[in-house]
C-alpha positions as CSV (number, residue, x, y, z in Angstrom):
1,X,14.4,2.1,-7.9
2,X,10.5,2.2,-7.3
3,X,8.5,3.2,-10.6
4,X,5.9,5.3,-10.6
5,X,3.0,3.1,-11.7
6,X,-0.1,2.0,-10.1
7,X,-2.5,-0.8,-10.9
8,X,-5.3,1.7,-13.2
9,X,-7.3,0.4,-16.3
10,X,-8.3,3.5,-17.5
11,X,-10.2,2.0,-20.8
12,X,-11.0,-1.6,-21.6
13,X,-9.1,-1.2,-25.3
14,X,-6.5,0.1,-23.8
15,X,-2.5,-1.4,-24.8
16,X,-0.7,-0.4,-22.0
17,X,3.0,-2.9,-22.4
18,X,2.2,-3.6,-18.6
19,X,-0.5,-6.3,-19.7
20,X,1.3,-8.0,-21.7
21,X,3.7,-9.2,-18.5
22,X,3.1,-11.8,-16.6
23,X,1.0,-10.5,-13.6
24,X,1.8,-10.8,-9.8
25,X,0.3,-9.5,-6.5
26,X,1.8,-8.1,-3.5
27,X,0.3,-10.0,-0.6
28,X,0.3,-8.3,2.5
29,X,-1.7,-9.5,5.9
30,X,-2.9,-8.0,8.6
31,X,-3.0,-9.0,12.3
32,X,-6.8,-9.5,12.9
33,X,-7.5,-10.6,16.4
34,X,-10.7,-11.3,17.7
35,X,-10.0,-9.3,21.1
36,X,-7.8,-7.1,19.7
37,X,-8.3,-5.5,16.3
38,X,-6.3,-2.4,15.7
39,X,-7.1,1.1,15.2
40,X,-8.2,1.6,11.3
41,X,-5.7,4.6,11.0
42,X,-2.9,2.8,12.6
43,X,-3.6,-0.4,10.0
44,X,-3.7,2.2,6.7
45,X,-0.2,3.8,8.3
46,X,1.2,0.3,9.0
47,X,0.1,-0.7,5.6
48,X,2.3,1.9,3.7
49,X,5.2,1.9,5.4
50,X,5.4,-2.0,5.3
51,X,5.1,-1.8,1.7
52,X,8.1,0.9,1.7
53,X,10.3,-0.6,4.0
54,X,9.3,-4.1,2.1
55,X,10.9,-2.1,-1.2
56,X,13.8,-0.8,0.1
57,X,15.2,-3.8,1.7
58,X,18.8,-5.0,0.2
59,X,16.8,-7.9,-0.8
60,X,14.3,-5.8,-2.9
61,X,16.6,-3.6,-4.4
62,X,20.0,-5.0,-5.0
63,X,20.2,-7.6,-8.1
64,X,21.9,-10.6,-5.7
65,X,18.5,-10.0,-3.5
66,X,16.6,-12.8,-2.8
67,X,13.3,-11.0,-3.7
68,X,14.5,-8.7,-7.0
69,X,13.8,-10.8,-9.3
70,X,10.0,-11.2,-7.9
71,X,9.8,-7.6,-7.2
72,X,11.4,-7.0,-10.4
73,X,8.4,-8.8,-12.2
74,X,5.7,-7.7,-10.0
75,X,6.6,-4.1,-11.2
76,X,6.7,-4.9,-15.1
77,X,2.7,-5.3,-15.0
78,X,0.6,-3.8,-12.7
79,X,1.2,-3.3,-9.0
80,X,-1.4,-5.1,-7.7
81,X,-1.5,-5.1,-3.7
82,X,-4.1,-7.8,-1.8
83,X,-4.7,-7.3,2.1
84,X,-5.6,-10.5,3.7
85,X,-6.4,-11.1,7.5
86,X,-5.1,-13.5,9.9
87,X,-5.1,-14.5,13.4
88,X,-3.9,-16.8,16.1
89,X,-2.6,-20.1,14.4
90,X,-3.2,-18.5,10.7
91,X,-1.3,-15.9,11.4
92,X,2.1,-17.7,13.1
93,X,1.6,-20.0,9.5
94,X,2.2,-16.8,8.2
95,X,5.0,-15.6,9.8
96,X,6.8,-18.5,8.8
97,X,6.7,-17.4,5.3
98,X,9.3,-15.3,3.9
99,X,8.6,-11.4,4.6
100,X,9.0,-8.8,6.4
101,X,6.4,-7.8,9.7
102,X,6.4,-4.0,10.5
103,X,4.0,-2.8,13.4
104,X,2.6,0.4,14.1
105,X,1.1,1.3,17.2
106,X,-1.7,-0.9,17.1
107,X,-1.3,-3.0,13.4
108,X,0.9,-5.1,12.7
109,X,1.3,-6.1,8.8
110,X,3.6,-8.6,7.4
111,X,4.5,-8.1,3.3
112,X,5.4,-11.0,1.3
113,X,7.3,-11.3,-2.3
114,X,5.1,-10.8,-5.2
115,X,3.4,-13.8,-5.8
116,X,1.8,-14.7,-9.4
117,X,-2.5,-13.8,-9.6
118,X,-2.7,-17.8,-9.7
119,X,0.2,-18.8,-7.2
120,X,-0.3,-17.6,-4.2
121,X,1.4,-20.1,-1.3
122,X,-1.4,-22.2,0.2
123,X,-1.2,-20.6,3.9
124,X,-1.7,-17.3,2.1
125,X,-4.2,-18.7,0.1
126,X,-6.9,-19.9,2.6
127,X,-6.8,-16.2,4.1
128,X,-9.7,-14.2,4.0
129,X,-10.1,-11.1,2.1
130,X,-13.7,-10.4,3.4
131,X,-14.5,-9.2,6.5
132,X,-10.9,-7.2,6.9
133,X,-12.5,-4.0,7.8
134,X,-12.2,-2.4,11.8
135,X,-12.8,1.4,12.4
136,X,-10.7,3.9,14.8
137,X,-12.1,4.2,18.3
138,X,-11.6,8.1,18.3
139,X,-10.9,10.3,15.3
140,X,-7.2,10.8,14.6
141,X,-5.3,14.1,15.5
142,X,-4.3,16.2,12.8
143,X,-0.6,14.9,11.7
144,X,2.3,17.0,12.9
145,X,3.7,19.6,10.4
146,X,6.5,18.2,8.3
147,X,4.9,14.7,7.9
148,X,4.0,13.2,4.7
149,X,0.3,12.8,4.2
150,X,-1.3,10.0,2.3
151,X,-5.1,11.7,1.5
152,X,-7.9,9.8,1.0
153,X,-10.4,10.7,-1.4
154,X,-13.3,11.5,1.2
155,X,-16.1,10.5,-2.1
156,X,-15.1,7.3,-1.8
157,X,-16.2,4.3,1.0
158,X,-13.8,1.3,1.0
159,X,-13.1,-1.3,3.9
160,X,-10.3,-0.9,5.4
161,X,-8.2,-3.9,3.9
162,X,-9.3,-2.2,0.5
163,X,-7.7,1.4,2.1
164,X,-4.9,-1.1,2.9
165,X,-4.2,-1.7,-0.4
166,X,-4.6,1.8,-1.8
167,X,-2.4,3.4,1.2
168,X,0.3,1.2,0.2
169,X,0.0,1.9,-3.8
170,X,0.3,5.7,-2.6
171,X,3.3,5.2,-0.6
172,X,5.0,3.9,-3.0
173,X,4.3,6.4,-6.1
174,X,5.1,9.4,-3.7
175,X,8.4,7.4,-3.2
176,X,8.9,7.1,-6.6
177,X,8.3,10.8,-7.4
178,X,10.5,12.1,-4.6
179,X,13.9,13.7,-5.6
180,X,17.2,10.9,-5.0
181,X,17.8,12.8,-1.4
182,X,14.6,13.1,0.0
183,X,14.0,9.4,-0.7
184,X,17.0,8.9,1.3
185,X,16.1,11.2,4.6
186,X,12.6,9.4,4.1
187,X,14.3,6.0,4.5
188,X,16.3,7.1,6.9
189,X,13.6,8.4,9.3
190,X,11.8,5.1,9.1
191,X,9.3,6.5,6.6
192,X,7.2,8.3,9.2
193,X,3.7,9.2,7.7
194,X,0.3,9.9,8.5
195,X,-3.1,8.9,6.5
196,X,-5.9,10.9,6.9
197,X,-9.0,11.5,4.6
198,X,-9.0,14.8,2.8
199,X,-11.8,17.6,2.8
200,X,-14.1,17.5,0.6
201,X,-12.5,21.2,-0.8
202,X,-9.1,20.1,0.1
203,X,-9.2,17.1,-2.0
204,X,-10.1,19.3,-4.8
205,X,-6.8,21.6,-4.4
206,X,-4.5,18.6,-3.9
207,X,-5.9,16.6,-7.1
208,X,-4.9,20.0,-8.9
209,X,-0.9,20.2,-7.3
210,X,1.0,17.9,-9.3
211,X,0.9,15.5,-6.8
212,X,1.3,11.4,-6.9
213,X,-2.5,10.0,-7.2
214,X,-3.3,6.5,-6.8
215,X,-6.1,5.5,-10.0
216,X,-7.7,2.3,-8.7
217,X,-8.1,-1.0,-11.4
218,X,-11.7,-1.4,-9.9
219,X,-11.4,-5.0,-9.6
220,X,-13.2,-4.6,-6.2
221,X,-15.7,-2.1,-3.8
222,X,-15.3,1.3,-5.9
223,X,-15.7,2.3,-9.8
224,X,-12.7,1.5,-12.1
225,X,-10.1,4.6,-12.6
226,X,-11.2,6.0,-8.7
227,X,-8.7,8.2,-7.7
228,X,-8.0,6.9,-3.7
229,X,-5.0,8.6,-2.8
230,X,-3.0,11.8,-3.0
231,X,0.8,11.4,-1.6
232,X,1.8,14.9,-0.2
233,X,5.3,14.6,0.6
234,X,6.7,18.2,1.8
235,X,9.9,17.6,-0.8
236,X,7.0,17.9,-3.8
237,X,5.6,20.8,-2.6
238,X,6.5,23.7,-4.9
């Protein structure tokens, strides 16, 4: 079962047990080609439902699985997601790796086991973080009704591997907050979901509805204990 934790530091002093774990990383990667870099809405999209497909596999979730136990310690800290980029040769180095590719329209995003901050596998390793930003060539529609909605906080500028990141924390608290049955129809479906960024008045009604938010570490890009992302799954919606 996913817990509903994210990877905050709300105050320097503070003890939270999660620090005292050992900490690991979820690495995920993105397809970057030169000629063909996807859509930024269909990369954030891709990005969460790697990460929940990536979670729910029998080799996530049941205790024989040959990623529980590294999922297992990735969740007793803090869930820490990196985006890399990759193309051409880099990127068939690492699909070779143990993971899991999902593609989405235009993105295609391949999640690896958690990895320790200081382990990462050297074909991982030599991947870029910088520079993994692309926009959308035309605005995206409005999401059909009944989808889950992953908000963006529209305050907030981040590139789009950063979004990446932040897409896939809020996937994964909204799955954690969802009732046992929902999750289930939510699997079942092939977690379909949208990303969009919120209204600036919008924002402001969702941050008050109960709702999953993402609280970002501030390692990188935006201010320590930003909230990024609102999960607005129909099954919370009182």
């Amino acid at each position: 079962m996913l817990r509903a934790v994210d990877d905050a530091a709300t105050d320097p002093g503070d003890t939270d047990p999660r620090d005292a774990a050992p900490q690991y990383v979820l690495p995920l990667v993105v397809r970057l080609e030169r000629d063909a870099p996807p859509e930024r809405t269909d990369a954030l999209e891709a990005s969460a439902r790697a990460v929940l497909t990536f979670l729910t596999d029998p080799r996530s979730t049941e205790p024989a699985g040959e990623w529980h136990d590294a999922v297992t310690a990735w969740t007793d800290g803090r869930i820490r997601k990196v985006v890399r980029r990759a193309r051409g040769a880099q990127w068939r180095r690492a699909e070779a790796l143990d993971g899991l590719t999902l593609q989405h329209r235009t993105a295609t995003v391949r999640v690896f086991p958690p990895v320790p901050l200081d382990g990462w596998p050297a074909d991982l390793a030599r991947l870029q973080v910088g520079g993994t930003d692309f926009d959308d060539t035309e605005p995206p529609a409005a999401p059909a009704a009944g989808t889950p909605v992953l908000w963006l906080n529209p305050a907030l500028s981040m590139t789009a591997g950063k979004a990446m990141a932040q897409t896939g924390h809020g996937a994964q608290l909204t799955y954690a907050a969802l009732p046992a049955a929902a999750r289930e129809i939510w699997a079942d479906a092939g977690f379909p979901l949208a990303v969009r960024t919120a209204a600036t008045a919008a924002w402001r009604r969702l941050a008050t509805a109960g709702l999953p938010v993402v609280h970002d570490a501030g390692f990188t890009e935006i201010p320590a204990d930003s909230a990024t992302v609102i999960g607005d799954h129909p099954a919370l919606r009182h």
